[in-house]
C-alpha positions as CSV (number, residue, x, y, z in Angstrom):
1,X,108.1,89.8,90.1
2,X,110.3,92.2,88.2
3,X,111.0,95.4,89.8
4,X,109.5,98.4,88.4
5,X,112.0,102.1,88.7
6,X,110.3,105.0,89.8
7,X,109.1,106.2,86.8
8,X,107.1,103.0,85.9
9,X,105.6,102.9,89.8
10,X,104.5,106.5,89.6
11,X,102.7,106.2,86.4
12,X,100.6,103.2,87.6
13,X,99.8,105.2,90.9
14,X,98.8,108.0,88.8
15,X,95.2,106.5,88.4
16,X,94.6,107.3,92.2
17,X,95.6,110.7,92.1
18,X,92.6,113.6,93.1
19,X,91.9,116.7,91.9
20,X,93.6,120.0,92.8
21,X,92.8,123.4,91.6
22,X,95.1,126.7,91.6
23,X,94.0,129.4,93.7
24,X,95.3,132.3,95.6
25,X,98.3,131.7,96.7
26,X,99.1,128.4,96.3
27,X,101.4,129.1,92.9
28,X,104.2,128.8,95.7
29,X,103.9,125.2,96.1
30,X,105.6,124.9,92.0
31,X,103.7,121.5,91.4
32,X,101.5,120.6,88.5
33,X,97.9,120.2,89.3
34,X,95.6,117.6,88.0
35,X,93.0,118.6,85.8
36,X,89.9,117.1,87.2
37,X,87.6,119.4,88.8
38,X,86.9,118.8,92.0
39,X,83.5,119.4,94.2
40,X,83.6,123.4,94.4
41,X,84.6,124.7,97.5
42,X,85.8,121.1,98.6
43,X,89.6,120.7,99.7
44,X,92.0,118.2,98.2
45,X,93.3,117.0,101.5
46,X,91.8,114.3,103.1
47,X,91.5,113.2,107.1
48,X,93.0,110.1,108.7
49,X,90.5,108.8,110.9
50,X,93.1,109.8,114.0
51,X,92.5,113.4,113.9
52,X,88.9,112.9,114.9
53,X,89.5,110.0,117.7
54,X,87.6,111.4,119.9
55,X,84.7,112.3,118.2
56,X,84.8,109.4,117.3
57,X,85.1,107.4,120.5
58,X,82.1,110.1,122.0
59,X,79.7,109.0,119.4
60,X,80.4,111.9,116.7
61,X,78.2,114.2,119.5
62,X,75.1,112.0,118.6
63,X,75.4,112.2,115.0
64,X,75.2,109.2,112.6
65,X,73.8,106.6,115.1
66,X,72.8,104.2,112.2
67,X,75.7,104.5,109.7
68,X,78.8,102.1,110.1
69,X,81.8,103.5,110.9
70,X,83.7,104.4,107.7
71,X,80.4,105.8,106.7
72,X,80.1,107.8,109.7
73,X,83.8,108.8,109.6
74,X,82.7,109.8,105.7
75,X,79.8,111.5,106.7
76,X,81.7,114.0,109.5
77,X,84.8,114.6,106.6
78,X,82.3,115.4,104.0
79,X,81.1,118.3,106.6
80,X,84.2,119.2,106.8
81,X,84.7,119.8,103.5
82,X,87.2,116.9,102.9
83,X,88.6,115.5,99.8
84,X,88.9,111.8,101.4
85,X,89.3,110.1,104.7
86,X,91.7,107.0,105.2
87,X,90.2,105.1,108.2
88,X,90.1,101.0,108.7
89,X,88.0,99.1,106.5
90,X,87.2,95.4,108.1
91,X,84.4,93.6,109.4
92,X,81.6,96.1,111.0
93,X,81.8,97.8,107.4
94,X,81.8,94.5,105.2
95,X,77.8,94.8,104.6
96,X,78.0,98.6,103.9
97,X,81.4,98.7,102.1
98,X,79.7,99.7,98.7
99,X,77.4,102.1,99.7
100,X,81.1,103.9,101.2
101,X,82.0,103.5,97.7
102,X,79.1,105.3,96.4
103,X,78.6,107.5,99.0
104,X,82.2,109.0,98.5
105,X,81.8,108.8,94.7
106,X,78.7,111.1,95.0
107,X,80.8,113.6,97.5
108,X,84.0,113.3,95.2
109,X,85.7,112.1,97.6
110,X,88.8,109.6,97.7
111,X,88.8,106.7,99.9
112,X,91.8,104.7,101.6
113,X,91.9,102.1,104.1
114,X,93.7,101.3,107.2
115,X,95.0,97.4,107.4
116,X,95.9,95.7,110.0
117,X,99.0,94.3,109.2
118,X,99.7,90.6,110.1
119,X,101.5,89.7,113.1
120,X,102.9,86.3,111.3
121,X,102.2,84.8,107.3
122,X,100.1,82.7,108.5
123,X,97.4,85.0,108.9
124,X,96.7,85.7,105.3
125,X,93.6,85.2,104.7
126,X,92.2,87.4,107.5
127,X,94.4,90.1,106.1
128,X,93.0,89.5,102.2
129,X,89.4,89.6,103.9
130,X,90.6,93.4,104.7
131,X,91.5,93.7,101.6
132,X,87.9,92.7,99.6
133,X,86.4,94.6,102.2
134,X,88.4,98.0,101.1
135,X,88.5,97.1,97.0
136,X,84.5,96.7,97.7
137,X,84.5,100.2,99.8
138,X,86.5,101.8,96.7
139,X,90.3,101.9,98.3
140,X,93.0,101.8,95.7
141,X,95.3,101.7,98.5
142,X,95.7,101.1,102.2
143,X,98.1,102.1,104.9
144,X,99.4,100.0,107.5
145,X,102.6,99.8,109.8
146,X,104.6,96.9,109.8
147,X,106.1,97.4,113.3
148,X,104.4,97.5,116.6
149,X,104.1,100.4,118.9
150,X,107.2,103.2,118.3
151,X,110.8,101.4,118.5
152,X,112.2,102.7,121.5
153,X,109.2,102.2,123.8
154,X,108.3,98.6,122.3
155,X,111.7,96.8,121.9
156,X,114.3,96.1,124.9
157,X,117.6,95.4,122.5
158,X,118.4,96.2,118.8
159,X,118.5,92.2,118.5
160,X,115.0,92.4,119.3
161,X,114.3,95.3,117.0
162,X,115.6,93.2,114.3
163,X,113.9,90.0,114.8
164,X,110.5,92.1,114.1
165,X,111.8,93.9,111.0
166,X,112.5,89.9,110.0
167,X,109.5,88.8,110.6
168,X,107.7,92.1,108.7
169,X,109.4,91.1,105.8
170,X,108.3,87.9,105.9
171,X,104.7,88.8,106.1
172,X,105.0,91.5,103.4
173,X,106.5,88.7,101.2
174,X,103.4,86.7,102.1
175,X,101.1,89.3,101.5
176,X,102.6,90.9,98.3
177,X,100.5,88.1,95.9
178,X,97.1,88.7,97.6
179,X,97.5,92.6,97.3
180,X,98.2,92.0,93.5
181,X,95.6,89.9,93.1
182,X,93.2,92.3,94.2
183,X,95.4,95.2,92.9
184,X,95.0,97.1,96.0
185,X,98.4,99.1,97.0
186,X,99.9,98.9,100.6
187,X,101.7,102.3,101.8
188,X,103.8,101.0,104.7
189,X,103.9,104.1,107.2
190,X,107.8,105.6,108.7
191,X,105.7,105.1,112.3
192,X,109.0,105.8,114.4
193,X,109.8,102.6,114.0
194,X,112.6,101.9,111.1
195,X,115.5,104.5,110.7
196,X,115.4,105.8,106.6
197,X,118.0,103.4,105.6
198,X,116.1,100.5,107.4
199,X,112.9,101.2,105.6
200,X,114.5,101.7,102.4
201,X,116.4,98.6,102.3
202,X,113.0,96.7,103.0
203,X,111.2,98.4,100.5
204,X,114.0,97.3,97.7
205,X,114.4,93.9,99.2
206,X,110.4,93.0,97.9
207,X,110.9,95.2,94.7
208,X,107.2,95.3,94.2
209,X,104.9,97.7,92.7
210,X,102.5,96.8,95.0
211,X,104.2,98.2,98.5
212,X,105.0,101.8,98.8
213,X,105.0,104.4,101.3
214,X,102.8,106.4,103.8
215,X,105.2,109.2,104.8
216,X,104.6,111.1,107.9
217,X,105.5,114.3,108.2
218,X,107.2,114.3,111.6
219,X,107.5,110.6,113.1
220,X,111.0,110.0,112.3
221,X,112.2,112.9,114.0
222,X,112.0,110.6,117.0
223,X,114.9,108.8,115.5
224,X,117.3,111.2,115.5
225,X,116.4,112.3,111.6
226,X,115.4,115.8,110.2
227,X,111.9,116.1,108.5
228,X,112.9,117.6,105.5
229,X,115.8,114.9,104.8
230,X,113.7,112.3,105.1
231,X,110.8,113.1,103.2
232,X,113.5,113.8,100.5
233,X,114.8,110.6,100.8
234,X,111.7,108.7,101.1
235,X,109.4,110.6,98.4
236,X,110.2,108.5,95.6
237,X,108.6,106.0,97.3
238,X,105.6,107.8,98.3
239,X,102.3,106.5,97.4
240,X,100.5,108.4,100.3
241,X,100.7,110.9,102.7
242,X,100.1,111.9,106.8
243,X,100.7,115.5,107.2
244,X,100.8,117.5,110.2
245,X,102.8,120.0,112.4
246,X,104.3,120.0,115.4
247,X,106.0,121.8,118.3
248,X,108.6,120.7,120.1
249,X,110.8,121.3,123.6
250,X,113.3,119.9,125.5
251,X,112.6,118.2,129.0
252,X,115.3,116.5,131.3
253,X,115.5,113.0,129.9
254,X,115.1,114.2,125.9
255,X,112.5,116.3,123.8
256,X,109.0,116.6,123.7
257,X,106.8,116.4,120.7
258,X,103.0,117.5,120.0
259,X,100.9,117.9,116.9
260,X,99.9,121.5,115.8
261,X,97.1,122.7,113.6
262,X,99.0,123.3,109.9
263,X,100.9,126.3,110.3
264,X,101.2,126.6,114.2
265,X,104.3,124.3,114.0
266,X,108.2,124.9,113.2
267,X,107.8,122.7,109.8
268,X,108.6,123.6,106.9
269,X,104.9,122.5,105.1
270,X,105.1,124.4,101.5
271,X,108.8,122.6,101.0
272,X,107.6,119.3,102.4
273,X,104.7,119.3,99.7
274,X,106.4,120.2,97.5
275,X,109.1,117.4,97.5
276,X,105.9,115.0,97.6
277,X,104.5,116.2,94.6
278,X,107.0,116.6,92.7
279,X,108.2,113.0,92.9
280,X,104.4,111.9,92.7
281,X,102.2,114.7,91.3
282,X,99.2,112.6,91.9
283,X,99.5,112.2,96.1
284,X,97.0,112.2,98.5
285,X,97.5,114.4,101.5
286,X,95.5,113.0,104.8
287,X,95.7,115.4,107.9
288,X,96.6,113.6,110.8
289,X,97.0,115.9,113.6
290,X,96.3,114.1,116.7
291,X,95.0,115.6,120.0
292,X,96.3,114.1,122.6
293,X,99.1,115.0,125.5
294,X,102.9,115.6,123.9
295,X,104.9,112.2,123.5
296,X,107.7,112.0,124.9
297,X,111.1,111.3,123.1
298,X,113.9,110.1,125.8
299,X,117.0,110.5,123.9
300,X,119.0,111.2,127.0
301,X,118.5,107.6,128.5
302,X,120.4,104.0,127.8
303,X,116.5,102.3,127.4
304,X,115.9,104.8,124.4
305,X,119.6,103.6,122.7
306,X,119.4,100.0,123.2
307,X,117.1,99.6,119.9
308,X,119.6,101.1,117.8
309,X,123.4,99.9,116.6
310,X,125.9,102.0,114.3
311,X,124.1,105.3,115.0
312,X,126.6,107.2,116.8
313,X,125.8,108.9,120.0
314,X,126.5,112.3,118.2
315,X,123.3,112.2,116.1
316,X,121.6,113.6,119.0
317,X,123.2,116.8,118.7
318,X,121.5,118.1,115.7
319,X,118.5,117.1,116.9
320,X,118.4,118.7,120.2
321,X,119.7,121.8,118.5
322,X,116.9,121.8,116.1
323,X,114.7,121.0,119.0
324,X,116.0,124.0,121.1
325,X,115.9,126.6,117.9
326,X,112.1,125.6,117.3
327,X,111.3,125.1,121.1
328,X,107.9,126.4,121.7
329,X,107.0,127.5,125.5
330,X,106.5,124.9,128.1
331,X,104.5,123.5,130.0
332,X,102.0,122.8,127.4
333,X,98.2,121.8,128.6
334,X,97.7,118.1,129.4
335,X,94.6,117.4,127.0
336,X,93.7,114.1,128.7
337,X,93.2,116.2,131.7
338,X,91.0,118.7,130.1
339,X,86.7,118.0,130.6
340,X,86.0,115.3,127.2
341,X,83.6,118.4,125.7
342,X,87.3,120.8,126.0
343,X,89.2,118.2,124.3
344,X,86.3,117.7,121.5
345,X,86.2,120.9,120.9
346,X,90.1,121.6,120.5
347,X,89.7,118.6,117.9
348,X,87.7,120.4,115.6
349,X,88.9,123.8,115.9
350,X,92.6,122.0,115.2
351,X,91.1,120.5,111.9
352,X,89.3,123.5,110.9
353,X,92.5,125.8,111.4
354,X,94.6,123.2,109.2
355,X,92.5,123.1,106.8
356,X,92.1,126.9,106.5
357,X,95.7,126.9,106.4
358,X,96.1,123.8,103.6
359,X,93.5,125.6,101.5
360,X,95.5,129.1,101.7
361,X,98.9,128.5,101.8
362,X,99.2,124.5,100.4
363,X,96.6,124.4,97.6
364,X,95.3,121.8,99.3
């Protein structure tokens, strides 16, 4: 397939793009809006089904017993005032995928899927199944991650490490024809698992308009790179997008990390945004702001170094200074330990706050 440049992939992702509207003091953010109305009084951002886990997981408090789950997941961002949700799209939605479709189209809202991605090419087909199933819920892309579990925690040697990326690319080459076929586009999330050059250098090795990017706002952080720099790096490549804050401190054995509520964080969201948008105007933002206990980052330690070669020692610096600049006050509140109504309730009140913020300060 012949490579398309960055020009030619933007334009065909424009179709996907959803509405934004000026207002107050979004002017800030510099990019060019799409002139589509949107639902009044409905955001542009959307919600990755892991900011609500545990709503989910408790039953959404009752609500939507007979709905399947993207619907319900639909149903509880629509309340929300969402402008789309990205959540998995497979089997317990495959006799209720169009009425998603519909549903969403009557809300004006954008829908995205979550695949998961296959652990060898040989399971093709039950990946393209995913696929139909999204196309027939109204996804014009999905997100997936082509790595298991975050590099440092999953893989014992950098020899391992690279057998996996291997073997992703592999399956990506296997899977490129059936997402063309169906023209749905994969966005391949940074999930702390490949350093920017890594990911970049698989991303050119398929040269297909069909894989792009999911870039989170904060993951590769945990490999020793600055958030700005790498969305900078990585935005031409952007066909989605998980954003979020976070806080940050150090601890003996390396850094913690947490989600915030958009704003409550040390990043810098209006200049993150606006990198996205500028290289593709027509984005989708998903909030994915997880509540959960901080993660823990153990840069100190020989484990957290074996996954990596020809990244010298002194990376960690910069990091750890950014870390200690932008530390916020330990110790932070073990959610897992709070009662399950605490933790449900800190859920929402964290998406309500970001997207108070998104609307007021992101245009969003």
């Amino acid at each position: 397939m012949r490579a398309m440049n960055r020009r030619e992939a933007l334009a065909a992702l424009a179709g996907s793009g959803s509405a934004l509207v000026l207002g107050g003091g979004c002017a800030a953010t510099g990019a060019k809006r799409a002139q589509t109305r949107r639902p009044s009084g409905r955001s542009s951002l959307g919600i990755v089904i892991y900011t609500l886990q545990l709503s989910q997981k408790n039953g959404w408090g009752g609500r939507h017993k007979n709905l399947s789950p993207a619907l319900a997941f639909l149903e509880e961002s629509h309340v929300l005032g969402a402008g789309g949700i990205q959540c998995p799209l497979g089997p317990p939605d495959s006799s209720r995928a169009a009425e998603v479709r519909r549903q969403a189209e009557k809300y004006g809202m954008f829908v995205e899927g979550i695949l998961n991605f296959p652990s060898q090419p040989e399971e093709v087909d039950r990946f393209e199944e995913q696929v139909r199933i999204a196309k027939a819920a109204g996804a014009r892309l999905a997100r997936t991650a082509v790595l298991p579990g975050r590099r440092y925690e999953q893989f014992k040697s950098f020899a391992e490490f690279r057998q996996a990326e291997k073997r992703a690319v592999q399956v990506l080459q296997a899977i490129e024809p059936v997402l063309a076929r169906h023209q749905l586009r994969l966005a391949v999330e940074n999930h702390k698992d490949q350093r920017v050059p890594e990911k970049l250098a698989m991303l050119k090795s398929l040269s297909s308009e069909w894989v792009g990017l999911c870039v989170d706002f904060i993951n590769n952080l945990a490999l020793l790179e600055d958030p700005v720099e790498t969305l900078r790096a990585l935005a031409p490549w952007a066909i989605t997008a998980h954003i979020k804050d976070a806080v940050v401190c150090e601890y003996e054995d390396g850094f913690l990390l947490a989600d915030a509520a958009l704003g409550e964080g040390f990043l810098d969201l209006p200049a993150m945004v606006r990198l996205l948008r500028q290289a593709n105007p027509s984005i989708h933002f998903g909030l994915e702001v997880i509540t959960r206990d901080a993660l823990k980052v153990p840069v100190k330690t020989e484990a957290y170094w074996s996954t990596f070669e020809g990244v010298p020692r002194s990376a960690v610096g910069p990091i750890l200074q950014l870390v200690r600049a932008k530390s916020s006050p330990a110790p932070w509140a073990e959610i897992s330990k709070l009662p399950v109504a605490e933790q449900m309730a800190l859920e929402r009140r964290t998406v309500e706050r970001s997207f108070r913020y998104a609307r007021e300060k992101l245009c969003l």
